[in-house]
C-alpha positions in Angstrom: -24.2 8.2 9.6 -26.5 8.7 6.8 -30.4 9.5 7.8 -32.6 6.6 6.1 -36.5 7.0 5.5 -38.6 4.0 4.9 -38.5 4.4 1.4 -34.4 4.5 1.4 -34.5 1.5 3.3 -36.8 -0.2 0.9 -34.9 0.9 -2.3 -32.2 -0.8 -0.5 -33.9 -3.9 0.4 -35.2 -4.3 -3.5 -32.0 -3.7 -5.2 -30.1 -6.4 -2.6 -32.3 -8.7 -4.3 -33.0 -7.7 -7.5 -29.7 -5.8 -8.6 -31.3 -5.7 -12.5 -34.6 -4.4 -11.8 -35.4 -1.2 -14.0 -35.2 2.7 -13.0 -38.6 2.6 -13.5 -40.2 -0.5 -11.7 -38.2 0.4 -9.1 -39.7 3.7 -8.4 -43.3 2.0 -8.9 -42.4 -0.5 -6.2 -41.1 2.3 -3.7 -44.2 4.2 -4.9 -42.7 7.3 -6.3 -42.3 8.3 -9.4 -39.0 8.0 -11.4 -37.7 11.3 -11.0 -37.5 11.5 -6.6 -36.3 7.7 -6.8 -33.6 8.3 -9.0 -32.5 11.0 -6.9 -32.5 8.9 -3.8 -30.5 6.5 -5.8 -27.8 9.1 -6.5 -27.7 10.4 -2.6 -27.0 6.6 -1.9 -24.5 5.8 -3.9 -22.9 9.1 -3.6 -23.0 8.3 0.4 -21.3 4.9 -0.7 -24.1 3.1 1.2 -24.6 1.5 -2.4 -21.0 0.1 -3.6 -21.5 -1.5 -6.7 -23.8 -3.8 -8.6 -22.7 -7.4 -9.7 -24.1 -10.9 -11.0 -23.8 -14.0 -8.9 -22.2 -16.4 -11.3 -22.4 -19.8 -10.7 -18.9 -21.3 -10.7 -19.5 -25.1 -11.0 -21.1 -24.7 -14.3 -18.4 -23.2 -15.5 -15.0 -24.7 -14.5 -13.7 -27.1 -11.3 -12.5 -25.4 -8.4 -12.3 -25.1 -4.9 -13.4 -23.1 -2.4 -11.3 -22.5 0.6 -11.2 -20.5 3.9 -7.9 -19.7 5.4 -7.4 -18.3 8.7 -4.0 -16.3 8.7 -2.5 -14.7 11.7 0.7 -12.4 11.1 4.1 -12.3 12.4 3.9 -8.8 13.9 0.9 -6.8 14.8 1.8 -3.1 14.3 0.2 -1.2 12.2 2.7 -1.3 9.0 2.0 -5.0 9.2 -1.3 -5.3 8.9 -1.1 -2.3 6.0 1.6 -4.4 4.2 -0.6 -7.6 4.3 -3.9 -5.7 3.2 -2.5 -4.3 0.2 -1.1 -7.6 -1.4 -3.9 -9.5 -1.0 -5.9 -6.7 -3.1 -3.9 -7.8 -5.6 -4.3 -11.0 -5.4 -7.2 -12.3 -7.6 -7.8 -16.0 -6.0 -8.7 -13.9 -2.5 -12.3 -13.4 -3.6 -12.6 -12.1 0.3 -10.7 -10.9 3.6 -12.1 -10.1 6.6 -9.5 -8.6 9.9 -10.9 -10.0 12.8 -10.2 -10.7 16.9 -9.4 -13.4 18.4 -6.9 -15.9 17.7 -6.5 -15.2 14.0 -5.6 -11.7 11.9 -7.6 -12.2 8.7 -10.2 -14.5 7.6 -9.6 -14.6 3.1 -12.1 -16.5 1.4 -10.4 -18.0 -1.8 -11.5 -19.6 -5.0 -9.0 -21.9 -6.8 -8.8 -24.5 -9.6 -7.4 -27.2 -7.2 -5.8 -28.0 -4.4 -2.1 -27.7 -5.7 -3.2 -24.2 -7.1 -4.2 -23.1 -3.5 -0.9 -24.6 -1.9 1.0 -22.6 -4.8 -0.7 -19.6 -3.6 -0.1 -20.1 0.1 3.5 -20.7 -1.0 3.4 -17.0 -2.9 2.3 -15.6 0.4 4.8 -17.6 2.8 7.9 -16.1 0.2 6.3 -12.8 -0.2 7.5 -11.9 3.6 4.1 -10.1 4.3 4.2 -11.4 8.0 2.4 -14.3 7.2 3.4 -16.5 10.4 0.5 -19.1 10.8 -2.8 -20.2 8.5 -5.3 -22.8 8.9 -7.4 -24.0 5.8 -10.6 -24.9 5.8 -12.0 -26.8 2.7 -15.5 -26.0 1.3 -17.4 -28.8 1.2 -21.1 -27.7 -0.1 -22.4 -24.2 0.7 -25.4 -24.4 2.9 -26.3 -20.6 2.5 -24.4 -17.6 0.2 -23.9 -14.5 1.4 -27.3 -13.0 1.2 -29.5 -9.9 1.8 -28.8 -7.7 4.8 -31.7 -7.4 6.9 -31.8 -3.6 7.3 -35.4 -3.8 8.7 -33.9 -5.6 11.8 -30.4 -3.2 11.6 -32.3 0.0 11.5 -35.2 -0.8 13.8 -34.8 -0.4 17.7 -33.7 -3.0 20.5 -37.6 -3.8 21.9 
């Protein structure tokens, strides 16, 4: 892993939150001066610790849709199967999100959709696609009650008490 100062971590913290903010009033909020922050901004992303930069756009101003969780578990659970399954829905631009996890279920894919015939056409996709798909359980978006947010590094990087 990747040795963070303070100053890393706080580069991190301000740029979760304020992805726009300038070169410059970045380094001022760090305290260093341009030239050392943008070098610590290079070793970061170079690392891949940063991944990108993007806007939160807020979808119900701009069109209907829905958004929907679905809980897929596959047919077989060997490795080809999972690989099979993780590159199609890369391609896929309605899965906005998917997460393997334990348990009962495979995958957890967070998708965005224009309604709810558009989602049960891309269910039907998957089902005729043969990727293994075996079993899925939606789960309808109601009203967000709190977007993916900041990652609290502070608590992540500071020891258990």
């Amino acid at each position: 892993m990747l040795k963070l100062d303070d100053r890393d971590l706080k580069i991190l913290a301000i740029l979760q939150k304020e992805g726009r903010i300038s070169k410059a009033a970045l380094a001022e909020r760090v305290n260093l001066t341009p030239a050392p922050c943008w070098e610590r901004l290079q070793r970061l992303e170079k690392a891949g610790v940063i991944t990108g930069y993007r806007a939160e756009v807020a979808i119900n101003k701009l069109a209907p849709h829905i958004l929907v969780f679905m809980a897929a578990e596959l047919e077989g659970h060997r490795a080809e199967n999972f690989q099979l399954f993780e590159r199609a829905v890369q391609n896929i631009d309605e899965i906005v999100g998917c997460w393997a996890v334990g348990g009962g279920f495979d995958y957890i894919l967070q998708i965005v959709a224009r309604d709810i015939d558009t989602y049960q056409r891309l269910v039907d996709h998957l089902l005729e696609a043969h990727l293994g798909l075996v079993r899925y359980f939606t789960y309808i978006v109601t009203k967000p009650v709190k977007r993916p947010g900041a990652i609290p590094l502070d608590m992540l990087m500071s020891e258990p008490e």
